[in-house]
N, CA, C and O atoms as a GROMACS GRO file, in nm:
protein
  416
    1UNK      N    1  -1.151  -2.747  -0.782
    1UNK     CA    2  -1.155  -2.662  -0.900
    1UNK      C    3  -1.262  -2.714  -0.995
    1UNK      O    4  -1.273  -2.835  -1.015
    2UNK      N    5  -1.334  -2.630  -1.049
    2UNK     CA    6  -1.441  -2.653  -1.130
    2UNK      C    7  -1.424  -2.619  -1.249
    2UNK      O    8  -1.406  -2.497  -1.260
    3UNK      N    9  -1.422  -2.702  -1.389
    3UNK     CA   10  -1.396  -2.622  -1.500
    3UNK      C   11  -1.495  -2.603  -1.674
    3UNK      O   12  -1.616  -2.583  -1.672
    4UNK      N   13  -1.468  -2.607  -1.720
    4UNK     CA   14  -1.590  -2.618  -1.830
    4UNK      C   15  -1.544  -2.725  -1.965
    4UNK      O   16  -1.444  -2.708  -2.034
    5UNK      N   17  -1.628  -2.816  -1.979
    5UNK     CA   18  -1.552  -2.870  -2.131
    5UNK      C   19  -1.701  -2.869  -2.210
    5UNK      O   20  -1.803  -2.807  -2.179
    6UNK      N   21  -1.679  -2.957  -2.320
    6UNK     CA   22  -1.759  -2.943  -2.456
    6UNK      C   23  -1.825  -3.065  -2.423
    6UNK      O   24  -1.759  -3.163  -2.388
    7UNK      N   25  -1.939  -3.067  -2.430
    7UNK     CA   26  -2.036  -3.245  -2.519
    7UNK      C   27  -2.098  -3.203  -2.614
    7UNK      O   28  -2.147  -3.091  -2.625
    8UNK      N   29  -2.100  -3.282  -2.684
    8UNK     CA   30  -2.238  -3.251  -2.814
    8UNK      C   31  -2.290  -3.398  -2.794
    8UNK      O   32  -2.227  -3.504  -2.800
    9UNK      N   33  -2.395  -3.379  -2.774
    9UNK     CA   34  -2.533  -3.505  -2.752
    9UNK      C   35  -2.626  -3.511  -2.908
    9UNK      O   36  -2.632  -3.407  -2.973
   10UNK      N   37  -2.681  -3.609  -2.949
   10UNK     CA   38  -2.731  -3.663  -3.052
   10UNK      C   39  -2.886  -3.557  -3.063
   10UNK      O   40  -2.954  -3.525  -2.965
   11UNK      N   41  -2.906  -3.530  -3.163
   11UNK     CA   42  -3.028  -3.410  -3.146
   11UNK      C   43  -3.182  -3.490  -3.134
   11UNK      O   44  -3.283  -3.448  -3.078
   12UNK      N   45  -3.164  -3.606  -3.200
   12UNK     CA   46  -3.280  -3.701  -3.181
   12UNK      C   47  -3.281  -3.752  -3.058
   12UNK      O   48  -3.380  -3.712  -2.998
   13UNK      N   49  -3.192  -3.848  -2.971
   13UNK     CA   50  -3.159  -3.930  -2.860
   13UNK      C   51  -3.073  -3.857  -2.757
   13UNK      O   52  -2.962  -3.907  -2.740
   14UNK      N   53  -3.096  -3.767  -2.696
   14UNK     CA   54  -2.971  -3.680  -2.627
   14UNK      C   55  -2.909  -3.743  -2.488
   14UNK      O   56  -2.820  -3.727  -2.405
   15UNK      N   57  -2.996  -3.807  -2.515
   15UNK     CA   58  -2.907  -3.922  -2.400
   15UNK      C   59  -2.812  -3.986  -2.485
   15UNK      O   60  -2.739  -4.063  -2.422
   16UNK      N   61  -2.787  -3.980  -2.616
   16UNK     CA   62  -2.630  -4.033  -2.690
   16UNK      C   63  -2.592  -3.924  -2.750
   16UNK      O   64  -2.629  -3.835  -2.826
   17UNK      N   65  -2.453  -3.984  -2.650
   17UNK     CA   66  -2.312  -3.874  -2.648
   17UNK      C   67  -2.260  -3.910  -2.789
   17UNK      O   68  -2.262  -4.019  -2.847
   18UNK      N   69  -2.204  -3.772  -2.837
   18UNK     CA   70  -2.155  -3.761  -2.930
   18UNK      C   71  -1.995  -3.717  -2.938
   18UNK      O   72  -1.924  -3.770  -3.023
   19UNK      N   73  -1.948  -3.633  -2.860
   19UNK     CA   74  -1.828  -3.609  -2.861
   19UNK      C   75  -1.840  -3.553  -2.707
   19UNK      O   76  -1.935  -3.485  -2.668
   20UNK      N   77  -1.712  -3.598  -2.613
   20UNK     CA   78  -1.707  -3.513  -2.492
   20UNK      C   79  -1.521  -3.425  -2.507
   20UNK      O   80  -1.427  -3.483  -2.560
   21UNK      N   81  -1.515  -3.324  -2.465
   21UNK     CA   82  -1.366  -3.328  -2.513
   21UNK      C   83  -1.338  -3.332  -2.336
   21UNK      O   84  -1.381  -3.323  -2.221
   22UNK      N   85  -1.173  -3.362  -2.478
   22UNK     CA   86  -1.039  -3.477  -2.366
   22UNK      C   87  -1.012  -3.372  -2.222
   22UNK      O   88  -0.993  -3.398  -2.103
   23UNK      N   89  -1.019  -3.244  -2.298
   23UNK     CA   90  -0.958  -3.138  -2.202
   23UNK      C   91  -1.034  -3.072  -2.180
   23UNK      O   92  -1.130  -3.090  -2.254
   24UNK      N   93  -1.057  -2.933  -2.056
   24UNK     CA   94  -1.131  -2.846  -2.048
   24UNK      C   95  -1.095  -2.746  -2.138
   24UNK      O   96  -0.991  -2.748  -2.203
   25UNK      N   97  -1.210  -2.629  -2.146
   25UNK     CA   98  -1.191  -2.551  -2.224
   25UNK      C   99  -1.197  -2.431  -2.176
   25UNK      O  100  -1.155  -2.342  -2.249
   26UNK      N  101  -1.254  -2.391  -2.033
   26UNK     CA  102  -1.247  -2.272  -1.972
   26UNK      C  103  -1.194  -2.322  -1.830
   26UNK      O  104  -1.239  -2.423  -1.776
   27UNK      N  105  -1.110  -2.254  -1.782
   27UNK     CA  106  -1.071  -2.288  -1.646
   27UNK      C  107  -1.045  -2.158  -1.538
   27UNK      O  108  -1.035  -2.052  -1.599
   28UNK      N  109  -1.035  -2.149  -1.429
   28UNK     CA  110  -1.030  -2.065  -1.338
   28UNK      C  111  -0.886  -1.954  -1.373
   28UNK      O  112  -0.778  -2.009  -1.352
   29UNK      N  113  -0.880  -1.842  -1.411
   29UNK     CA  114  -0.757  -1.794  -1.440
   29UNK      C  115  -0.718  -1.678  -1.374
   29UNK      O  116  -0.613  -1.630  -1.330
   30UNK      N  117  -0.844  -1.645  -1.379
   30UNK     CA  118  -0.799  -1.452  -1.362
   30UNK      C  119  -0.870  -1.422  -1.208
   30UNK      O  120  -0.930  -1.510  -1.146
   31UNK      N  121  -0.857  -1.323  -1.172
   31UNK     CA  122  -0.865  -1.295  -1.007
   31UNK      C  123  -1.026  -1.310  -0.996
   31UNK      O  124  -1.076  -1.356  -0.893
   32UNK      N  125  -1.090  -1.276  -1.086
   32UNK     CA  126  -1.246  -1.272  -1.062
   32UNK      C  127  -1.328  -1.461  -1.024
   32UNK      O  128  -1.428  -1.501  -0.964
   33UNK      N  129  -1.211  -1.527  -1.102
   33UNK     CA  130  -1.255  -1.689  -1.132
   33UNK      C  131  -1.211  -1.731  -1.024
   33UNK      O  132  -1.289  -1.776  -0.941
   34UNK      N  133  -1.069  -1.726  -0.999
   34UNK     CA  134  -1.016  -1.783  -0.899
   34UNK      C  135  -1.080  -1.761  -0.727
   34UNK      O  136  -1.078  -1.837  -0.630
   35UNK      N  137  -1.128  -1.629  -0.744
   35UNK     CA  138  -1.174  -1.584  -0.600
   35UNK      C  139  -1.080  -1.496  -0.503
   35UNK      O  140  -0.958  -1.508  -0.492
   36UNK      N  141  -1.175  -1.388  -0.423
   36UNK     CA  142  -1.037  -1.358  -0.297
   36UNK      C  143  -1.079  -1.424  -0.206
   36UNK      O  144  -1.192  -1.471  -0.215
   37UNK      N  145  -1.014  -1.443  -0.111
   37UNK     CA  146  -1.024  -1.510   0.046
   37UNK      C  147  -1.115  -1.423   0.102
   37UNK      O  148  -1.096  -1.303   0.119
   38UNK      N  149  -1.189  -1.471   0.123
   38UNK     CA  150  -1.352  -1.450   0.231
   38UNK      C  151  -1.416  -1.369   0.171
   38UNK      O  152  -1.504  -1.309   0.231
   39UNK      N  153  -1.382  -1.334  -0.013
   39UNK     CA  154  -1.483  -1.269  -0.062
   39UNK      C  155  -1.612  -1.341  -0.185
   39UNK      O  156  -1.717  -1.314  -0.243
   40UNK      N  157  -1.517  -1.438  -0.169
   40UNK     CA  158  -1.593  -1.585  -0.253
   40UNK      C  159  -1.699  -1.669  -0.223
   40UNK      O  160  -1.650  -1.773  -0.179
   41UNK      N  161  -1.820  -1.674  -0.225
   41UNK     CA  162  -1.850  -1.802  -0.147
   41UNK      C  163  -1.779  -1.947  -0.214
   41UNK      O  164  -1.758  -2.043  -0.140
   42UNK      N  165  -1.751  -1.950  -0.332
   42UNK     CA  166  -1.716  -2.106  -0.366
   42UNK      C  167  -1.557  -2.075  -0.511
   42UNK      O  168  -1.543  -2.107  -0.629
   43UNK      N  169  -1.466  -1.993  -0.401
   43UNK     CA  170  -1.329  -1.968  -0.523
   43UNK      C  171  -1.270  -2.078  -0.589
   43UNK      O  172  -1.280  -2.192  -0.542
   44UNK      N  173  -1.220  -2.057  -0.676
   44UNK     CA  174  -1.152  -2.134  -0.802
   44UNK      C  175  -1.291  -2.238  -0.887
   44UNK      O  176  -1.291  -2.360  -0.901
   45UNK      N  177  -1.376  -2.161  -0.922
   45UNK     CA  178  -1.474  -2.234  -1.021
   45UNK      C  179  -1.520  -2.179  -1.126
   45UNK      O  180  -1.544  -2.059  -1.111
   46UNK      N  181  -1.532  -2.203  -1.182
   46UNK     CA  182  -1.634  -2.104  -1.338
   46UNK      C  183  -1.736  -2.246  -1.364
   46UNK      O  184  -1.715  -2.367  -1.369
   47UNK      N  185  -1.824  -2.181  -1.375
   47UNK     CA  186  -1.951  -2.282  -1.454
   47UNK      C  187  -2.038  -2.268  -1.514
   47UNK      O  188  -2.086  -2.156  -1.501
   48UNK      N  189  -2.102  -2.348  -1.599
   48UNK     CA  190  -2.173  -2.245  -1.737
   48UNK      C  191  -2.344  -2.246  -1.667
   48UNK      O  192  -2.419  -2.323  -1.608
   49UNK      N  193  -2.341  -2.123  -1.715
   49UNK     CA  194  -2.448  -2.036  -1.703
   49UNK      C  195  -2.595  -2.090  -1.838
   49UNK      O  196  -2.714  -2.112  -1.814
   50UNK      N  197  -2.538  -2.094  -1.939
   50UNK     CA  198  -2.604  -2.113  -2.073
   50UNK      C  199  -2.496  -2.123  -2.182
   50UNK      O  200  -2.384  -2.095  -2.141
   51UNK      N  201  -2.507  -2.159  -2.323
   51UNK     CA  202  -2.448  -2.116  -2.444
   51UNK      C  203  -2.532  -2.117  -2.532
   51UNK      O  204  -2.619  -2.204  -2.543
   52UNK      N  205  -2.509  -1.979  -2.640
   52UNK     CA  206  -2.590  -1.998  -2.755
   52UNK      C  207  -2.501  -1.960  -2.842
   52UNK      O  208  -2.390  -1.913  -2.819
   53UNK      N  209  -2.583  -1.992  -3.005
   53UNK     CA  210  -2.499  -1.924  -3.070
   53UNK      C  211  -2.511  -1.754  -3.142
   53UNK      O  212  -2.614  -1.687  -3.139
   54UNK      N  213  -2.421  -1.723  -3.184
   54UNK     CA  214  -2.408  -1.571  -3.180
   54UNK      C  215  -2.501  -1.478  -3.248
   54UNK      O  216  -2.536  -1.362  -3.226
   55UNK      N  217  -2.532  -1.575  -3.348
   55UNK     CA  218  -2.617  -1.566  -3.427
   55UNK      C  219  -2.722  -1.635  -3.476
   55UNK      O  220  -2.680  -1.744  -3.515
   56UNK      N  221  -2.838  -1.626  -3.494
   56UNK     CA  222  -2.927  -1.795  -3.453
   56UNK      C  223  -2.954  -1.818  -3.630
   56UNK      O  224  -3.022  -1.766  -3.718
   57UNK      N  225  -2.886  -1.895  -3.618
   57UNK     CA  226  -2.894  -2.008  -3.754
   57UNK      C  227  -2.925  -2.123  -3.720
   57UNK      O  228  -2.929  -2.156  -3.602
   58UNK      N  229  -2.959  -2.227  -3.847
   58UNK     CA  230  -3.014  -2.379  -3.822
   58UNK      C  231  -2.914  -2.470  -3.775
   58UNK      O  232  -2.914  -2.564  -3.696
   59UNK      N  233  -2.825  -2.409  -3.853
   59UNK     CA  234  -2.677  -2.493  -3.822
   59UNK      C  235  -2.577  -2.453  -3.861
   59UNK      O  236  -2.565  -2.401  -3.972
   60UNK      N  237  -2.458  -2.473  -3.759
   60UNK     CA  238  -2.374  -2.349  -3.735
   60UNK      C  239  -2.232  -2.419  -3.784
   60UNK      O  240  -2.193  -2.530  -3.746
   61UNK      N  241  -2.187  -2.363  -3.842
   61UNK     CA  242  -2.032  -2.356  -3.920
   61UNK      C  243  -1.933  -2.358  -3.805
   61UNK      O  244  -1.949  -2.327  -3.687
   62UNK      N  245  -1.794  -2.416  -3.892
   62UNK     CA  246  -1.663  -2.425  -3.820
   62UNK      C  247  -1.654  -2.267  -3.750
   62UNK      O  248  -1.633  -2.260  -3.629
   63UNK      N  249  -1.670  -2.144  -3.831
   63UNK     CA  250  -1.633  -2.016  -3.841
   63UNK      C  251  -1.714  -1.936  -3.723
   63UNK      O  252  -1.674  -1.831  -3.674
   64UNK      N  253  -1.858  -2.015  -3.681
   64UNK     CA  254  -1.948  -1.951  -3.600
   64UNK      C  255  -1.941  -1.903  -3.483
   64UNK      O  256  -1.914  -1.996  -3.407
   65UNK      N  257  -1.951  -1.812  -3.429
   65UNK     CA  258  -1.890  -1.807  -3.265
   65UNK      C  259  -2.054  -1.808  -3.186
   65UNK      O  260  -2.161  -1.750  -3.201
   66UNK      N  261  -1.986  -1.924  -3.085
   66UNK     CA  262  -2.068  -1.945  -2.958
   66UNK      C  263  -2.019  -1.831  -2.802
   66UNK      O  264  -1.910  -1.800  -2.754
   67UNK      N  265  -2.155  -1.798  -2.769
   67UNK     CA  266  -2.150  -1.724  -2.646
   67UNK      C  267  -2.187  -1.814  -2.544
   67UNK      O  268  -2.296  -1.871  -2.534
   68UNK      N  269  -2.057  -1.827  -2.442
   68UNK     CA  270  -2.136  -1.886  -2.358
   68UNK      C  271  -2.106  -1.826  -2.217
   68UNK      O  272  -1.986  -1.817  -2.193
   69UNK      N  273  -2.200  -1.777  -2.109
   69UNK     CA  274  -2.241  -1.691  -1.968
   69UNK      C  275  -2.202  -1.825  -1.896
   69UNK      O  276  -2.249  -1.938  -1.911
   70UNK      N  277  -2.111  -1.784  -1.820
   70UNK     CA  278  -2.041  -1.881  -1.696
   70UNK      C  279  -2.029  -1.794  -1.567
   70UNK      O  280  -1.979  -1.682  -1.570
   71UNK      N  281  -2.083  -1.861  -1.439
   71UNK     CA  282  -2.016  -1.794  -1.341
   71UNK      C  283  -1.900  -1.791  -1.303
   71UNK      O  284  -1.825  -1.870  -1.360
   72UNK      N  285  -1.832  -1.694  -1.184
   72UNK     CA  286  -1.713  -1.736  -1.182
   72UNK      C  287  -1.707  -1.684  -1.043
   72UNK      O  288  -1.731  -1.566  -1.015
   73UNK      N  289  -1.668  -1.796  -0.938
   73UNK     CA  290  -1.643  -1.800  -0.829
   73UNK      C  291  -1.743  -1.761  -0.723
   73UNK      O  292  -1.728  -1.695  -0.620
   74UNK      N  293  -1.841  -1.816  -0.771
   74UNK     CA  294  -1.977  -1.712  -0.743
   74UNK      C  295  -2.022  -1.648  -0.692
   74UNK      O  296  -2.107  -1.655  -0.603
   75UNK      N  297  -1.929  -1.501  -0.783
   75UNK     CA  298  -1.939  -1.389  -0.772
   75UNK      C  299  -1.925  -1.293  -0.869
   75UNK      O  300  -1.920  -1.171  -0.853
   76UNK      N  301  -1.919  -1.361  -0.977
   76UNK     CA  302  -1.963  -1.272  -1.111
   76UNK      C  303  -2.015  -1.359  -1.175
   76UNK      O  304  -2.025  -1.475  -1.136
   77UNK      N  305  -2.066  -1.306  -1.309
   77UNK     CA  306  -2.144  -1.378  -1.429
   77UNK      C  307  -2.070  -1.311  -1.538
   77UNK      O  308  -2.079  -1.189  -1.549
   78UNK      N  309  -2.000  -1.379  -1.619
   78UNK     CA  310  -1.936  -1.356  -1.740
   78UNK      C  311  -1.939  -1.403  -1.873
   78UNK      O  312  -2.019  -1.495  -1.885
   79UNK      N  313  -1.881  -1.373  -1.975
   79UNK     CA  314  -1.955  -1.425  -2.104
   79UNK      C  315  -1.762  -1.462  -2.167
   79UNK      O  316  -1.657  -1.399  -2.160
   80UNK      N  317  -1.798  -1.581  -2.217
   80UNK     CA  318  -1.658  -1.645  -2.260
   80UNK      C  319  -1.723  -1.645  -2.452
   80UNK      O  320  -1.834  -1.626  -2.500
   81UNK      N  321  -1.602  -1.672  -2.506
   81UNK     CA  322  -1.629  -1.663  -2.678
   81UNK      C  323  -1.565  -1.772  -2.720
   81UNK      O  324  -1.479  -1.826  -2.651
   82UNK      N  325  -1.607  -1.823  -2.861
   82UNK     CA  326  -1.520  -1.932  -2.883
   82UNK      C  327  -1.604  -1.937  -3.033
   82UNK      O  328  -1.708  -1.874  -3.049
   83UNK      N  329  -1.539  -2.025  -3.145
   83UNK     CA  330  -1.573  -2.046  -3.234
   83UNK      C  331  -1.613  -2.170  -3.257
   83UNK      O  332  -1.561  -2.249  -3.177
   84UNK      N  333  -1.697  -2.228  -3.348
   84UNK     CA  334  -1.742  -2.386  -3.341
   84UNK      C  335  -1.552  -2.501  -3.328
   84UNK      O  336  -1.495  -2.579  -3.252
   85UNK      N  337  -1.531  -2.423  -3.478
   85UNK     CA  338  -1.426  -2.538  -3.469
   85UNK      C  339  -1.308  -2.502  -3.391
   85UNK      O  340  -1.197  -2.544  -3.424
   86UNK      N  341  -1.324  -2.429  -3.291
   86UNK     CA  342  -1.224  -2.438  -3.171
   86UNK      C  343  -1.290  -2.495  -3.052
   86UNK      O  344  -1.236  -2.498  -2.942
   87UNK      N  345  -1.383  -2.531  -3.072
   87UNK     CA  346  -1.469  -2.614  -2.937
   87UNK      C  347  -1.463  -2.770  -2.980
   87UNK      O  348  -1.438  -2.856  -2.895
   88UNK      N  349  -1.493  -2.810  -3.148
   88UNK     CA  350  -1.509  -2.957  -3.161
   88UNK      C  351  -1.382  -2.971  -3.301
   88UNK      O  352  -1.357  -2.882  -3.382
   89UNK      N  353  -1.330  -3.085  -3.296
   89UNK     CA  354  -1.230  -3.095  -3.365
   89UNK      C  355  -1.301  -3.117  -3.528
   89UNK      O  356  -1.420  -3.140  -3.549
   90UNK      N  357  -1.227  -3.106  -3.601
   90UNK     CA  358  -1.273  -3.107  -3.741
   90UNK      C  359  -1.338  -3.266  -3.757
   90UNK      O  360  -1.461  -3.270  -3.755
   91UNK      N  361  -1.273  -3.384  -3.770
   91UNK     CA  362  -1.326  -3.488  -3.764
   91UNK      C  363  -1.478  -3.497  -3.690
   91UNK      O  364  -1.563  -3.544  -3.764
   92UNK      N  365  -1.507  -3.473  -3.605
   92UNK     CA  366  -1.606  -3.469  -3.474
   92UNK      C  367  -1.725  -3.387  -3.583
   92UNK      O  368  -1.841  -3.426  -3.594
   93UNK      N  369  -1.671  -3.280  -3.650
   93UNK     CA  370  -1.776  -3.235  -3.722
   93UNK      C  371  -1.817  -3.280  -3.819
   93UNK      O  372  -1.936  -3.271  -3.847
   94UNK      N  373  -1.699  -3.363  -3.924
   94UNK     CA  374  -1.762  -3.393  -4.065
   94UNK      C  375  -1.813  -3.570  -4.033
   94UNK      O  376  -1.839  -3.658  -4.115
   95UNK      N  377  -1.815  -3.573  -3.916
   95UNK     CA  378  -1.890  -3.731  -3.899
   95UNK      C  379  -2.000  -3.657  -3.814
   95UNK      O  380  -2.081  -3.656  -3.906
   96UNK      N  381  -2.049  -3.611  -3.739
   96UNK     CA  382  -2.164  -3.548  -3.725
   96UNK      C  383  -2.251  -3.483  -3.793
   96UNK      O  384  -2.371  -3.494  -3.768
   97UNK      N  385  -2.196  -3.387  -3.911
   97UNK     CA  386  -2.270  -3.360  -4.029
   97UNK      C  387  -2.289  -3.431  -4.137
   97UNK      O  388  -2.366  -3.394  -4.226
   98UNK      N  389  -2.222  -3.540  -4.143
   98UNK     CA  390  -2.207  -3.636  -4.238
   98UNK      C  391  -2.344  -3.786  -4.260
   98UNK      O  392  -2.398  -3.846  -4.353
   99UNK      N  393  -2.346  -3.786  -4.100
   99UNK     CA  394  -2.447  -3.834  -4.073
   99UNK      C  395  -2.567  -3.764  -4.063
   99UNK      O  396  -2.665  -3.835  -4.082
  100UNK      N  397  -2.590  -3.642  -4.038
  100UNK     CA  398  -2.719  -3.584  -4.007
  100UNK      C  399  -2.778  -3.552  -3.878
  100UNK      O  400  -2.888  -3.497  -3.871
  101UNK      N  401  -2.685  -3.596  -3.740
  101UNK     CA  402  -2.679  -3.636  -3.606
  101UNK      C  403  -2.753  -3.547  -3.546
  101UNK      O  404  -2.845  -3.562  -3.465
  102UNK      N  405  -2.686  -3.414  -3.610
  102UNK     CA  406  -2.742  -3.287  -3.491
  102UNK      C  407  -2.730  -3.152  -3.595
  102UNK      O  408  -2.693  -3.144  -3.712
  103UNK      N  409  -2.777  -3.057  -3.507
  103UNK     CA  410  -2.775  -2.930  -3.552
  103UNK      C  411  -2.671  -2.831  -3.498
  103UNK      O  412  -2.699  -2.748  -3.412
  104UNK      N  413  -2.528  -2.846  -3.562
  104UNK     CA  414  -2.412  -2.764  -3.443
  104UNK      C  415  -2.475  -2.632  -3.464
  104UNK      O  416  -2.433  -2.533  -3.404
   0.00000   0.00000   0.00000
């Protein structure tokens, strides 16, 4: 099973991790993700395609919603939704903006 979670990497050094989360955040659910038998080449996976945000600003608010295009089972291409501060926890943000780290 293949699933999707969050990193935010340092905008200067992106080789330093900034937050990875604990849990996934998109997982295989519905008949299209999961796959049918011999109509799948690779069932039960979703994997991201790209994410942006919804709206292109410099830097994006708790409130902002991210689009992000994941395959799924690869055999569709789909678009999942989510808002900043349902992807990174509140703490995670006001020490990332606090410092200057990145551009959410």
């Amino acid at each position: 099973m293949y699933r999707l979670g969050v990193v935010l990497a340092d905008l200067e050094n992106p080789e330093r991790l900034l937050y990875r989360s604990p849990n996934p955040v998109l997982s295989p659910e519905t008949e299209y993700e999961i796959g049918k038998k011999g109509e799948s080449w690779v069932p039960n996976v979703v994997f991201t395609c790209g994410a942006v945000p919804a709206q292109d600003k410099e830097v994006l608010d708790a409130t902002d919603e991210i689009l992000v295009y994941y395959g799924a089972a690869d055999t569709h291409i789909c678009l999942a939704t989510g808002r900043v501060g349902e992807l990174l926890p509140e703490s995670v943000r006001q020490e990332v903006m606090g410092k200057n780290l990145c551009h959410l």
